[in-house]
C-alpha positions in Angstrom: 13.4 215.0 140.2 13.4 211.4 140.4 16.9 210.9 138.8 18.8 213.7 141.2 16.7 211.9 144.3 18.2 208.6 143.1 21.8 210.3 143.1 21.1 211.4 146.2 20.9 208.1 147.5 23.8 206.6 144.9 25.8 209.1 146.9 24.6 208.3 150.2 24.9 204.3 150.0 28.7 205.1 148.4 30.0 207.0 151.9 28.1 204.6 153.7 29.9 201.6 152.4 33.4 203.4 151.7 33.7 202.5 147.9 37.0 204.1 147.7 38.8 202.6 151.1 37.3 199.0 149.9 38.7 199.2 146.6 42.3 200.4 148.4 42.1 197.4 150.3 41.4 195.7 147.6 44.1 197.0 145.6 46.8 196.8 147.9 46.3 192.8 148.9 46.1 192.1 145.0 49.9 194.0 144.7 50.3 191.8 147.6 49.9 188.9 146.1 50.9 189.3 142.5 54.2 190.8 143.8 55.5 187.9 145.9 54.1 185.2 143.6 55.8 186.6 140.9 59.2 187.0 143.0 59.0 183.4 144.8 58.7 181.7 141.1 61.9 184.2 139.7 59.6 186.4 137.3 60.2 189.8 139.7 64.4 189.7 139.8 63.9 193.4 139.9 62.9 196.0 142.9 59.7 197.6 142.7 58.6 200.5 145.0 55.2 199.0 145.9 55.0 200.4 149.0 53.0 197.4 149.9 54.1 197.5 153.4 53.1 201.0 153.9 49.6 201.9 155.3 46.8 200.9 152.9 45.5 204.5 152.1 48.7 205.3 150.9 48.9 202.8 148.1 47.1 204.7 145.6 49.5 204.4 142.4 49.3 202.2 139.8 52.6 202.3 137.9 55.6 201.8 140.4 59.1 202.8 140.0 61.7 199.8 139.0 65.7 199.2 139.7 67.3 196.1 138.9 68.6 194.1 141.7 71.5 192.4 142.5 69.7 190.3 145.2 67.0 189.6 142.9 69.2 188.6 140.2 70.8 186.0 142.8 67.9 184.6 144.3 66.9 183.3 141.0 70.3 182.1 140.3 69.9 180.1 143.5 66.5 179.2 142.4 67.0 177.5 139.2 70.1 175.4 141.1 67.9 174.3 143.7 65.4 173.1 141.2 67.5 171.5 139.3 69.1 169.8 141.8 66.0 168.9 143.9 64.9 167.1 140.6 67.9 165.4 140.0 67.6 163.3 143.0 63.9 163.1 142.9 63.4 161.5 139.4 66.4 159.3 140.2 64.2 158.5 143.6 61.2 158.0 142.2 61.8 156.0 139.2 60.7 152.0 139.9 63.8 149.5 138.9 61.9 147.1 137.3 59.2 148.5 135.0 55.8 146.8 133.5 53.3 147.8 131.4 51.1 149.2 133.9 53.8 151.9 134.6 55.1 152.8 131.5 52.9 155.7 130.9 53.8 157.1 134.2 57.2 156.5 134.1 57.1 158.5 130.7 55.3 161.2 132.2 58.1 161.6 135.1 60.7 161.6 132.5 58.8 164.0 130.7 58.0 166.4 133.3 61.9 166.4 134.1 63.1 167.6 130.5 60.0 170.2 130.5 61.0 171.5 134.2 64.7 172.2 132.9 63.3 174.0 129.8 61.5 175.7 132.2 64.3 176.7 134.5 66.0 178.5 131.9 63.2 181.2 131.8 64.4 182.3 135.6 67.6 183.1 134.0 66.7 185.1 130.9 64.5 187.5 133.4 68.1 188.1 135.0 70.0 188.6 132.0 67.1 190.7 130.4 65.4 192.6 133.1 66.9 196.0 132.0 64.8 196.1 128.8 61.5 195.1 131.0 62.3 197.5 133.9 62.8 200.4 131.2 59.3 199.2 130.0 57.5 199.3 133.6 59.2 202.7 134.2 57.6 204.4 131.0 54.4 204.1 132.2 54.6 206.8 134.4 56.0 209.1 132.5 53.6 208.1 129.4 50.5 208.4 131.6 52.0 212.3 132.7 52.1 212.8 129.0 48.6 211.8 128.6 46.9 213.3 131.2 48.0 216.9 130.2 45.6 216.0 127.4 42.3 218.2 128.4 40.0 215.1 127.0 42.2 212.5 128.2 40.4 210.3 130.4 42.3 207.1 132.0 39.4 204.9 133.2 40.2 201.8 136.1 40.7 198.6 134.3 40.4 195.7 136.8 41.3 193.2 134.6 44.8 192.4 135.5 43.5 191.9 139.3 40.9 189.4 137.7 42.9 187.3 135.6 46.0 187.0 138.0 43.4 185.7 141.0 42.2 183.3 138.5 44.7 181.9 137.6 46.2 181.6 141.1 43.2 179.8 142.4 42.7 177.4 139.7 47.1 176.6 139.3 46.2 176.0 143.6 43.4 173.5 142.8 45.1 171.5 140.1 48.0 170.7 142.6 45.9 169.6 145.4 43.9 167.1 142.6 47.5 166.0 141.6 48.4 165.4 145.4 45.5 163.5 146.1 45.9 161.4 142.7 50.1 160.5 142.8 49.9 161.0 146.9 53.6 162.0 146.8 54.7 165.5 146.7 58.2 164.5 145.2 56.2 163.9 141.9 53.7 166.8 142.3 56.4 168.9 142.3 58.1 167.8 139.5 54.8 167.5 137.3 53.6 170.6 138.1 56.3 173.4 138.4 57.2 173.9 134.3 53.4 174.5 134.4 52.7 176.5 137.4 55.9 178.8 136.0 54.5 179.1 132.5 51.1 180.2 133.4 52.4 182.9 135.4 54.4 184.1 132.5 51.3 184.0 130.4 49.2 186.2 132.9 52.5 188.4 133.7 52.1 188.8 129.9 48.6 189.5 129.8 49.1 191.9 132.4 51.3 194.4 130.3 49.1 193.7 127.4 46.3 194.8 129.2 48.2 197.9 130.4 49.3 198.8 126.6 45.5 198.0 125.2 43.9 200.4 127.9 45.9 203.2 126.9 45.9 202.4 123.1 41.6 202.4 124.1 42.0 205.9 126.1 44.1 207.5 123.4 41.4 206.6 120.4 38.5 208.0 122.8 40.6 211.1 123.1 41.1 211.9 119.6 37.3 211.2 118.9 36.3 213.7 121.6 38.1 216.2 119.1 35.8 218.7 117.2 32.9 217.6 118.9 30.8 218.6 122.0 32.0 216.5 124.1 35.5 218.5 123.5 36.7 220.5 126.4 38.9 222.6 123.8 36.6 222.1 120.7 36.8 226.4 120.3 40.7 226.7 120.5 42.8 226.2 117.6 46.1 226.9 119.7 44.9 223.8 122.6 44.1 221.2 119.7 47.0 221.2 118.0 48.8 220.9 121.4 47.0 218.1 122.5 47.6 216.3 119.0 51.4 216.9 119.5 51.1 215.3 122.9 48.9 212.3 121.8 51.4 211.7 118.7 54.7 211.6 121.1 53.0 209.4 123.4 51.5 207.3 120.7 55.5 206.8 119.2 56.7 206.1 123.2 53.7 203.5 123.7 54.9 201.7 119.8 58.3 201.6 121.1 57.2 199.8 125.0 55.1 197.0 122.6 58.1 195.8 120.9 60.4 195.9 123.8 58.0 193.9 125.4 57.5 191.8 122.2 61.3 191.0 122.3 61.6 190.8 126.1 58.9 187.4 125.6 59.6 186.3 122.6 62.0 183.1 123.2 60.6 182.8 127.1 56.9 182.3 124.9 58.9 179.8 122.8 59.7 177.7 126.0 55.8 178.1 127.5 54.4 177.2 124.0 56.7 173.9 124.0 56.1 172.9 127.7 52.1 173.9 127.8 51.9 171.3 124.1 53.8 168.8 124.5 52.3 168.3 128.4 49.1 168.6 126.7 50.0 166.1 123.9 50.6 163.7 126.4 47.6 164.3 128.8 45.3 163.9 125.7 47.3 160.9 124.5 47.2 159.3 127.9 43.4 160.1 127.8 42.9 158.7 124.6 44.0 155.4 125.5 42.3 154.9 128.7 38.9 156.0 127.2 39.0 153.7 124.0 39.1 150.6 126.6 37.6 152.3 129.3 36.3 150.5 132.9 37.2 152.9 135.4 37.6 156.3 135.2 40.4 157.8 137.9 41.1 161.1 138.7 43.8 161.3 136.5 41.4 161.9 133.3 39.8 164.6 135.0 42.9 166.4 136.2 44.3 166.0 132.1 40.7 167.3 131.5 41.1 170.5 134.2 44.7 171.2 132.8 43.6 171.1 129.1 40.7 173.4 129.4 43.0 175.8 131.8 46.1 176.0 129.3 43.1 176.4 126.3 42.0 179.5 128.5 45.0 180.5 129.2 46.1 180.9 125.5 42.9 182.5 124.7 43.0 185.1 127.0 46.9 186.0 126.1 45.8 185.9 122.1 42.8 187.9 122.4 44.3 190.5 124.6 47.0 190.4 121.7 44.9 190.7 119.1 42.6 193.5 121.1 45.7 195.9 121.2 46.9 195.0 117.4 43.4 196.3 116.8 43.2 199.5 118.7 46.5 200.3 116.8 44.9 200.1 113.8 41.8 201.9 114.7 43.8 205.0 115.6 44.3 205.6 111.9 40.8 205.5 110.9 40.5 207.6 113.6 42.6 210.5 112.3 41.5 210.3 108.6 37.8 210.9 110.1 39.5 214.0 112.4 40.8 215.6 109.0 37.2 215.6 107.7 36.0 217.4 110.6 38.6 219.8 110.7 38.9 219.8 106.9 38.5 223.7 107.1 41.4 224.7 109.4 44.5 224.0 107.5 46.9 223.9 110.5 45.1 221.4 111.9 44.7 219.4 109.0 48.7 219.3 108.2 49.0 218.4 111.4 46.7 215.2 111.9 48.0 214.5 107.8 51.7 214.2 109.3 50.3 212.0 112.2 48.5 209.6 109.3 51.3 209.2 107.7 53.5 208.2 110.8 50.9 205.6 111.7 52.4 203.9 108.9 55.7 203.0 110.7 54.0 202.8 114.0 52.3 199.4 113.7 52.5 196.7 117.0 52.8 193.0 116.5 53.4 190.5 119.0 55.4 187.3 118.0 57.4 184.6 119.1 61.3 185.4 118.1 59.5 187.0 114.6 58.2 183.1 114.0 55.0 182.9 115.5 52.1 185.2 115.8 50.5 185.8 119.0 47.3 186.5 118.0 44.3 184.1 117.5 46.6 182.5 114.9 48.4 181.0 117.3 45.5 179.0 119.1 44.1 177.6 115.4 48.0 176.5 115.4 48.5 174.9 118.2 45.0 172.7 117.7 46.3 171.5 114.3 49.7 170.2 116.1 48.0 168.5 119.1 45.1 166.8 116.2 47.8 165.8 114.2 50.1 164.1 116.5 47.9 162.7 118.4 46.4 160.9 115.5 49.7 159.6 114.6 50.3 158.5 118.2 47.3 156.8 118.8 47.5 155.0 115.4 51.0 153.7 116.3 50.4 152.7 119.6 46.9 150.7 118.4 48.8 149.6 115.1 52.3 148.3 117.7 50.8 147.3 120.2 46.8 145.9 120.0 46.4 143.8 123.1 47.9 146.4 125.0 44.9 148.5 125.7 43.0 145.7 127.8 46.0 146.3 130.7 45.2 149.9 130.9 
């Protein structure tokens, strides 16, 4: 009595706030968002039916139809000539004639941060020339969750995670450019500093994103084939309605293998340029750090934005890796899955063949997420890039105490 009274009320206090129209609002100001920051920074080249200008009740899908587009495609042309050409003049503007000690660091950082912002401005281009195997990606979805869904024990649950870690990441990339305003003052050399970075962390959470959308239905599809043969089984009495729903699961299962290596391949070099810039910016932050702190007076801002960006790109690599390595893992469970469904249906034959043909398909349909086949993007990659950064900086630091040993005291 107590529980359906407390239902009662779960029910009541749900109208009474509007659960549903909150999280439309909700939902439609976060494709607000995510849409134009990905198109002003040249990772959207493509058209997307949103509908984010329609009314707010309407925006109820979650997988939106994509074209490629010629305007797209030019904006981002036009984008990656303004950059370059806006940095051009501003490291030639910037740059002190005569140089001392007390600038060299910065100076190198400028210079720096102008090689890293035209590795950078390559990846606005490869989204152009690419965008057909992405779009083909992003247009699968809907037709894969159709698939799905005709499944009677399919469930696709909300996943909020995307929202989270794209208005994370937009706050924080927002913060560490106001503390590098207030720090250099000049916006000529935030700019420069901070656009290779504030473009690869967007490709890492795009990335994330479209992990997170393959991992949740990877998750859905396992819970679907454990519901099989047991009570929780809307079909568990009809032979004819299992062995449709394992045909559907298996076709969708090869379609959703297929979509994780497109996608693999669609990353794979643009990775190889985030990986460089987000290190070797890193490399120097720490090295910069390094030297200040082994003589250290006065502690400026500087240290603690290197600190901020540090533990940011760390997070940032973590959550792309584990989301990685959280999908690689539901691949594999889907196996054990199916050798436990031939046990429980080790008595209907039909069945059995069936599922033992799906087993031994799982053996071709393995995901792996790499960088250009080199690099692994799963937690491998973060114990990787720790042993680089340790071992040059201990070189660098070594050299620079070993070359130069009264140098310090000026810092």
């Amino acid at each position: 009595m107590n529980k359906i009274m407390g239902r009662i009320k779960f029910d009541k206090l749900k109208d009474k706030f509007n659960f549903k129209g909150y999280n439309s609002v909700c939902h439609h100001y976060l494709i607000f968002m995510s849409y134009f920051s990905f198109k002003i920074i040249g990772l959207l080249p493509w058209k997307m039916e949103t509908g984010i200008f329609n009314k707010i009740q309407k925006v109820e899908n979650k997988n939106f139809k994509s074209n490629v587009s010629y305007v797209g495609s030019c904006y981002n042309i036009l984008l990656v000539l303004v950059i370059v050409s806006l940095n051009i003049y501003i490291i030639y503007d910037i740059l002190p004639v005569q140089v001392d000690f007390h600038l060299t660091l910065r100076i190198a950082q400028i210079k720096l941060s102008f090689v890293l912002l035209l590795c950078a401005s390559i990846i606005p281009l490869i989204y152009i020339f690419r965008q057909k195997l992405l779009i083909n990606v992003l247009n699968r979805f809907e037709n894969l969750d159709k698939k799905l869904n005709k499944c009677a024990d399919y469930k696709a649950e909300n996943n909020y995670t995307n929202y989270l870690i794209f208005t994370i990441n937009f706050v924080v990339s927002v913060c560490i450019i106001i503390m590098r305003e207030i720090y250099y003052m000049s916006l000529k050399k935030v700019f420069i500093i901070s656009f290779s970075y504030f473009i690869g962390s967007f490709v890492i959470i795009q990335y994330t994103m479209l992990l997170n959308m393959i991992k949740t239905r990877f998750t859905n599809i396992n819970s679907t084939l454990l519901r099989l043969g047991t009570s929780e089984s809307k079909i568990s009495l009809s032979r004819a309605s299992v062995l449709d729903d394992i045909g559907r699961i298996k076709r969708a299962y090869v379609e959703l293998c297929e979509m994780s290596e497109n996608i693999s391949n669609f990353y794979g070099f643009v990775m190889l340029i985030v990986i460089i810039v987000f290190v070797v910016r890193n490399l120097f932050n720490l090295y910069y750090a390094i030297l200040v702190l082994i003589h250290i007076e006065i502690v400026d801002i500087k240290i603690h934005i290197c600190a901020v960006f540090f533990l940011w790109s760390s997070f940032l690599f973590t959550v792309l890796a584990t989301h990685v390595t959280k999908t690689v893992k539901q691949n594999k469970k889907t196996a054990r899955i199916i050798n436990l469904l031939m046990d429980r249906y080790a008595a209907d034959e039909k069945i059995k063949d069936k599922l033992a043909k799906f087993s031994s398909n799982l053996w071709h349909l393995t995901v792996e997420f790499t960088v250009c086949d080199l690099i692994p993007l799963d937690r491998t990659l973060l114990a990787m890039i720790a042993g680089t950064l340790a071992t040059y900086l201990v070189i660098a630091v070594q050299f620079r105490i070993s070359s130069f040993p009264n140098s310090l005291n000026s810092l």
